[in-house]
Structures are given as C-alpha cells and as structure tokens.
C-alpha positions in Angstrom: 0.0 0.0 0.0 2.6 2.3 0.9 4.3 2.0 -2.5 1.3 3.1 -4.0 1.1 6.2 -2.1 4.7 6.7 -3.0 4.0 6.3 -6.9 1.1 8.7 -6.9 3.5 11.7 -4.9 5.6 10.9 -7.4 3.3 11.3 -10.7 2.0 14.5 -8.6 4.9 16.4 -8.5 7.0 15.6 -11.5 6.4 17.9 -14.6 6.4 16.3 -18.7 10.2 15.9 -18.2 10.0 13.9 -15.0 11.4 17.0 -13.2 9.3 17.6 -9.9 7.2 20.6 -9.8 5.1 23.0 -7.3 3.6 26.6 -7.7 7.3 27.9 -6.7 9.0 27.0 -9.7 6.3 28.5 -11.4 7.9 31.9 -9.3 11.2 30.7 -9.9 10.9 31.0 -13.5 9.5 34.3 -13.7 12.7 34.9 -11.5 14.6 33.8 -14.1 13.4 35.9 -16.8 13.8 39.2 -14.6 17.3 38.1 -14.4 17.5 37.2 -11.1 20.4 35.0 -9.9 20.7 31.2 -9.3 22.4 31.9 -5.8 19.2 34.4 -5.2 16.7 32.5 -6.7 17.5 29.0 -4.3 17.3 31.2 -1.6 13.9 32.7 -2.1 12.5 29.3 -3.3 13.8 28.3 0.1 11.7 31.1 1.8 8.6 30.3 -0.1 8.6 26.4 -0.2 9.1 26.8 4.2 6.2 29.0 4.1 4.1 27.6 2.1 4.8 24.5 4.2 3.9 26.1 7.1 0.5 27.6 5.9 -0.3 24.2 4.7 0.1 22.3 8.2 -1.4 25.5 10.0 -4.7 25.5 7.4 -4.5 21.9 8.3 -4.8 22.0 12.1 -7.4 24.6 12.2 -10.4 21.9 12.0 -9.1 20.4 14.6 -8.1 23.0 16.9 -11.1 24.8 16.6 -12.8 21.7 18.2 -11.1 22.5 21.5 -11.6 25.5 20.7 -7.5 27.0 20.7 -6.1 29.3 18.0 -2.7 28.0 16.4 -0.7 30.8 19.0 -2.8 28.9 21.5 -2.0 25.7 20.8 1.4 26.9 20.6 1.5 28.1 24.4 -0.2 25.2 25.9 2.9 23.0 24.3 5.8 25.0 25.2 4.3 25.0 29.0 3.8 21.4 29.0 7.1 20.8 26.9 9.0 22.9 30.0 8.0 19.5 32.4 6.5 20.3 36.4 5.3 22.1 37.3 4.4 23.2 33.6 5.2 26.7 34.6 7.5 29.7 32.5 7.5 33.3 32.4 5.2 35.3 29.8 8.9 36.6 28.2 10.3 33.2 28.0 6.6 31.9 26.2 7.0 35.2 24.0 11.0 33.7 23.0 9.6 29.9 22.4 6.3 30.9 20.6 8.1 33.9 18.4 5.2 36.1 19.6 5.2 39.7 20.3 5.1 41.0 23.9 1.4 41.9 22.7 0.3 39.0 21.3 1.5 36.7 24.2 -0.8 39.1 26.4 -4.1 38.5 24.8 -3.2 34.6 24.1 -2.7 34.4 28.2 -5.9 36.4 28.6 -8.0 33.9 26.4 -6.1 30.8 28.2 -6.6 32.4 31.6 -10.1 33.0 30.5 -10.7 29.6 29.5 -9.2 27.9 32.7 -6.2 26.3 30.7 -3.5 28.4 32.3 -3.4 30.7 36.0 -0.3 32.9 36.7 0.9 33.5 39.8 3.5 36.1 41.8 7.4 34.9 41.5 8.0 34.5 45.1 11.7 35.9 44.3 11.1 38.9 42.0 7.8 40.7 43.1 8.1 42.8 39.7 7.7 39.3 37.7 4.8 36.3 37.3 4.3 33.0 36.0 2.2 31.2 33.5 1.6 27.7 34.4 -1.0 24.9 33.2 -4.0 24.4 35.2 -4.9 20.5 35.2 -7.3 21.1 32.5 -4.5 23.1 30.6 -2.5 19.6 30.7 -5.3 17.6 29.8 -6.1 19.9 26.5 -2.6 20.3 25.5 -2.1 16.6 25.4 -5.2 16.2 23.4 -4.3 18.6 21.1 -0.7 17.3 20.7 -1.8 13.7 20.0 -4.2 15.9 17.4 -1.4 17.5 15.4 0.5 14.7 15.2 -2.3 12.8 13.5 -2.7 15.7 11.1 1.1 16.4 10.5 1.2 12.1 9.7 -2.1 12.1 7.4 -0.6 15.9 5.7 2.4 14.5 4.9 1.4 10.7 3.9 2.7 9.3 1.0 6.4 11.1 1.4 9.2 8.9 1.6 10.4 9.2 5.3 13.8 9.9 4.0 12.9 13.0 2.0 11.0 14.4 5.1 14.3 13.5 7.2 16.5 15.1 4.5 13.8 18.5 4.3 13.9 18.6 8.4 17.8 18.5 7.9 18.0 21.0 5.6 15.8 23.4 6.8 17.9 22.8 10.2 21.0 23.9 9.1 19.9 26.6 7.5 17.9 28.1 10.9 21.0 27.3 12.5 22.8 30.1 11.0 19.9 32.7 10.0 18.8 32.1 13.2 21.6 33.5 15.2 21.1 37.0 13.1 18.7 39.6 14.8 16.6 41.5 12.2 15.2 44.7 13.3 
C-alpha cells in the first residue's frame, strides 16, 4: 500500500520531463526571466517552499483546533508549557522567545487561556516585579489532546512522502535556521 502512495506523490509532483514541480517553480521561472540569480533565486524558493509548508500544516490544524476550541498561537503556548516538564510553569517573556510572539500578542493569548481555565499565573516569590504562566490540570489535559491531534494531522498531511525526504527536508531546513537564526533583524 505504501508503495502506492509513493507512486502517486511521485506522478504528482513531476512535470512532462519527470522534473518535480510546485507553484514555486512556477515563481522561480518568472525569476529567471527578470534576471535574477541562481544563488538568489535557491534562496527565495527556500523562503517560499518553508512558508508555504507552514500555511499548509497550520490551514490543516485549524479543524481540529477549533474543536477545542484553541487558535494556532494557542495551541502553541499550551505545548511550550507542558514541553517545560512540572510544574508546567514559565515566564510570559520566556513563552514570547519559544512561541516567536510579540510581547502583545503573548498578552491576549494568556488572557484567552486564563479565561478559558487552561493556564493561571501567579506572583514569583523571588522577584515581586515578575509572574508565572503555568497549566492548570485542564491546561495539561487539553494540550495533550491537542498534541496527539497535530500529530495525527502532521502524519495524514504528509502521507505518502518517503520518510527519508521528510528527514532530508527537516535536515536541511535545520542547518539553515542554525545560521539565519543566530542573526537579529530589526
């Protein structure tokens, strides 16, 4: 069965010539007309292919998150808390860091959480100027559900890719974050 689903991603993606194809070489083509270089034009393919990507699992999740009724940035806060182990607990600048939210946007995420009993923040006993976020029990209980969630979707969005190109992608992609990742962009 799983050969199958292998033969029709390939027939999918490959073009007249066997070359494989998406909407971005369409982009990349116009790129090349304008003159753009080969150096420059793998770089923004990068870009777009890794958001396009994105989009694709975040559309994706959205039936399913709206049934516990969490917003991606949501979703998003209730992992990193439960990924930080007992007592599920961080402070809102560290969720901003992990979540790559705004000051802003962590704020009204926590007041939706807070308002929906998934999170509480308390007083740091050791710095009266500073709080934490932490999960309440139903916090941990929703944030595993969701988890197991996305993980079904991420397996059934990317079925039918060889394991090894998805390793190879994830490797890619890593190096490349390791280094633009370092840089600060103001």
């Amino acid at each position: 069965m799983k050969s199958n689903k292998v033969s029709e991603y390939s027939q999918r993606v490959q073009d007249d010539g066997g070359n494989p194809r998406d909407e971005v070489d369409v982009l990349a083509a116009a790129w090349r007309r304008d003159g753009v270089s080969e150096p420059l034009i793998a770089m923004l393919e990068v870009g777009k292919r890794a958001q396009r990507v994105g989009l694709l699992l975040q559309q994706a999740l959205r039936g399913g998150l709206a049934e516990y009724g969490l917003t991606y940035a949501e979703l998003e806060v209730l992992t990193i808390l439960r990924r930080a182990g007992e007592p599920y607990r961080l402070r809102p600048s560290e969720l901003t860091k992990s979540a790559l939210l705004t000051s802003g946007g962590t704020s009204n995420v926590l007041q939706r959480l807070q308002k929906a009993g998934y999170v509480e923040r308390e007083a740091d006993t050791g710095d009266a100027r500073s709080r934490f976020v932490q999960l309440t029990s139903e916090g941990l209980r929703i944030s595993e559900q969701a988890a197991k969630m996305a993980g079904r979707v991420h397996e059934e969005v990317m079925a039918g890719l060889p394991p090894e190109v998805v390793r190879e992608a994830a490797d890619a992609l890593r190096e490349i974050l390791v280094v633009i990742g370092r840089r600060r962009f103001l």
